[in-house]
C-alpha positions in Angstrom: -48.5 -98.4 177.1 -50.8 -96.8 179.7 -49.1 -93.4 181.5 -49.3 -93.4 185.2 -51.9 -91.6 186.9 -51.0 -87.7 187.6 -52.5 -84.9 188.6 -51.6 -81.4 188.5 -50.6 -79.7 191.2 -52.6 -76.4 190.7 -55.7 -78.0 190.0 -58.2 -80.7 190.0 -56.9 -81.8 186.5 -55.8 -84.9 185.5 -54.5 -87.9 183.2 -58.4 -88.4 182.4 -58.0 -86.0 180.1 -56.3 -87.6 177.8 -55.0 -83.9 176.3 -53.5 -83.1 179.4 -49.2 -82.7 179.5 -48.0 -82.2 183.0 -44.6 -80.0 183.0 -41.3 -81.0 185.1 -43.2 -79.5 188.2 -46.4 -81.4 188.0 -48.1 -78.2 186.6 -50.8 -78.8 183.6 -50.8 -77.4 180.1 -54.6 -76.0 181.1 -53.1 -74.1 184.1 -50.5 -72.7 181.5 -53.0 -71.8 179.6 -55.1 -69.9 181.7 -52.4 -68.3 183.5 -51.4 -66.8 180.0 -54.8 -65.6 178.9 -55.6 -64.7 182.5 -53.5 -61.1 181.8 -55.7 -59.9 179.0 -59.0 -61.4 179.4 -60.1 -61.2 183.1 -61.2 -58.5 184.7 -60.5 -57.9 187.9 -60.2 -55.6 190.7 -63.0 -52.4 191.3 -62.8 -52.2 187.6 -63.8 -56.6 187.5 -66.6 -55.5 190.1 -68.4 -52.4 188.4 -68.5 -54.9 185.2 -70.1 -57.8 186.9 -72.7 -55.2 188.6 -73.2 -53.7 185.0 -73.5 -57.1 184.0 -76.1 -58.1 186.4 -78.4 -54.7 186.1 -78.5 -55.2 182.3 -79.9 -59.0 183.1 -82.1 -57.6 185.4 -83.5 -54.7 183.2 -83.7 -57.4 180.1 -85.7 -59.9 182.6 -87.6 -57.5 184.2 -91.5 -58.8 183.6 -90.5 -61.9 182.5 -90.7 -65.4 184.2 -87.0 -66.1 184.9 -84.1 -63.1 185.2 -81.2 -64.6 186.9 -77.9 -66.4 186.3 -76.8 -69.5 187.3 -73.0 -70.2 186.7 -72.8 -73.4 184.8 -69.3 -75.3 184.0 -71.1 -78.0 182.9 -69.7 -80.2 185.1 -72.2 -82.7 186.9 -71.9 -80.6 190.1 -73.2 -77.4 188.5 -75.0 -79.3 185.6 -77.3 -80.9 188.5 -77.9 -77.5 190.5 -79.1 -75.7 187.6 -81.7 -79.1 187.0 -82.6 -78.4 190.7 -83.1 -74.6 190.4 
């Protein structure tokens, strides 16, 4: 039998994924998931910013004299997918 349509109620997520388990709040395993490896892999605050803009210099110093030397975030969702194709 076929579950009912759900989405989460933190995110976009839903029963399309076929690996996604909603808990008794409506929440998503994938939000669970982030939320827990949010603590020790992002990076955030001033310390989040002066690694982005190290980041970025590097990618501009590595680029620098070559045809292309930018970034283009990519999910690879069709949204972002068909930007990059554009840029």
């Amino acid at each position: 039998m076929k579950e009912k349509y759900q989405i989460c109620t933190k995110t976009v997520m839903d029963t399309s994924d076929e690996n996604i388990v909603f808990d008794p709040d409506g929440i998503s395993n994938h939000w669970w998931e982030y939320k827990n490896r949010e603590k020790d892999e992002l990076i955030v605050g001033k310390e989040g910013r002066k690694f982005a803009e190290t980041l970025a210099n590097d990618i501009r110093k590595m680029g620098k004299y070559r045809d292309y030397d930018c970034i283009i975030g990519l999910s690879g969702g069709i949204d972002s997918s068909y930007t990059a194709y554009w840029v």
